[in-house]
N, C-alpha and C positions, 0 to 999 in steps of 0.2 A: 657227191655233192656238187658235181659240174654236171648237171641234165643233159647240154649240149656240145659237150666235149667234141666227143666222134665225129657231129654232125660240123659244127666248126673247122674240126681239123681239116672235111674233106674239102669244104668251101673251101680253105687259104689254101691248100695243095690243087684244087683245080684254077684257082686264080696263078699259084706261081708255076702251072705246066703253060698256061696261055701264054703267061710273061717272058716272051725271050731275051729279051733286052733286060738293062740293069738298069733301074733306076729309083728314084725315091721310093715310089706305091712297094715297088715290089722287092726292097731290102727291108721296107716299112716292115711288111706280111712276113720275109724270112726271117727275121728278126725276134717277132712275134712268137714263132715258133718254140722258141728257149723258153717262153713263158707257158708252156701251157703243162701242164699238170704232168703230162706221162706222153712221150713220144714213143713208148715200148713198140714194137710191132706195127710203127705210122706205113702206111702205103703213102709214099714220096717219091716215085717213079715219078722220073722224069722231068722233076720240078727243077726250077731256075731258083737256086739256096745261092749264087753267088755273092759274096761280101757279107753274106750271113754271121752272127754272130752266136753260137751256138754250143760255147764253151759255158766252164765254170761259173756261174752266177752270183757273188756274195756267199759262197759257201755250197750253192745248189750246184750239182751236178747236172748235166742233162741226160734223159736215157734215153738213145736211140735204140737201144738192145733188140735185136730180131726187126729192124724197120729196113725197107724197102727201097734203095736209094737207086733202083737199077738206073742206067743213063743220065742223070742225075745232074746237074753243072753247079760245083763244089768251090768254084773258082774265087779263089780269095777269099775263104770262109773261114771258120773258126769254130773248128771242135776240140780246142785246149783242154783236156780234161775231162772230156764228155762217157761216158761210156757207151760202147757201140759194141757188144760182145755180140758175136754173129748175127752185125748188121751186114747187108746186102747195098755192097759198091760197087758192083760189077756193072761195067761198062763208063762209070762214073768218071767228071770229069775234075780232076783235085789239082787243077794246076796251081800253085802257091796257096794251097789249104794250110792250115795250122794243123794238125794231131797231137802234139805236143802234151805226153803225160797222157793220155787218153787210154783207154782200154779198150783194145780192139781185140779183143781175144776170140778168134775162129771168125775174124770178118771175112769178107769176100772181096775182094779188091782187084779180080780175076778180070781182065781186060781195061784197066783204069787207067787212063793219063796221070800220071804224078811227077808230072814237072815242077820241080823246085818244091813239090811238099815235103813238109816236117814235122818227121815223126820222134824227137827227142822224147826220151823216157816215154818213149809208148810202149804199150803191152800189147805184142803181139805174136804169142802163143795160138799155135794153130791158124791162126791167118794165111790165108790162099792170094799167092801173087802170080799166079799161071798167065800169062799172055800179059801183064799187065806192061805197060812202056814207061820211059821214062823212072823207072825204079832207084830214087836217092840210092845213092854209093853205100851210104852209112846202114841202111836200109837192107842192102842187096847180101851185104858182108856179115851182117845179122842169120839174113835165113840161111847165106851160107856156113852158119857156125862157126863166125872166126869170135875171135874170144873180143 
């Protein structure tokens, strides 16, 4: 019942790969994104999602599940809540992202900046952190199996 979903989505992801800078337009369009029906499987390479708000919605969850986040600039975003079971973060950049309660179960976070992100109560079962920098303590002590 959205005819031009796909076709939409790829518009606002080629507008936020152009957009390197952070600004109105282009938090407007990141924004945007939490709104659209199904991010399952989004091809998101490379897009500028900074200050993006892309958590929990009045109830709605967002699903990025199986989407595409490779190199990615995460910076100051908000996936509170979102589900992101083997989304693709690899190389991605989460400096002070939100996770918070998110489901990230078998993400890819495999060479990621995660400076100061927070992942309280996130599910991360099977999640890959190989090369990734900056790995929260709280984080780090998890894959290490401390209790």
């Amino acid at each position: 019942r959205t005819p031009y979903q796909k076709e939409a989505l790829r518009v606002i992801a080629a507008l936020l790969r152009a957009t390197k800078e952070e600004s109105e337009f282009q938090k407007l369009l990141a924004d945007g994104l939490g709104h659209a029906p199904d991010l399952h499987g989004a091809d998101l390479q490379g897009c500028n999602l900074s200050g993006a708000y892309l958590g929990d919605r009045l109830g709605k969850r967002v699903d990025l599940s199986g989407a595409d986040l490779y190199k990615a600039d995460l910076s100051h975003a908000s996936l509170r809540g979102a589900i992101a079971k083997e989304t693709v973060f690899y190389g991605a950049t989460l400096a002070n992202t939100v996770l918070e309660g998110a489901d990230l179960t078998s993400a890819d976070f495999r060479d990621a900046d995660l400076t100061r992100a927070r992942f309280g109560d996130a599910i991360l079962r099977g999640a890959r952190f190989d090369g990734a920098r900056n790995v929260p303590d709280d984080v780090a002590a998890r894959l290490a199996g401390a209790p």
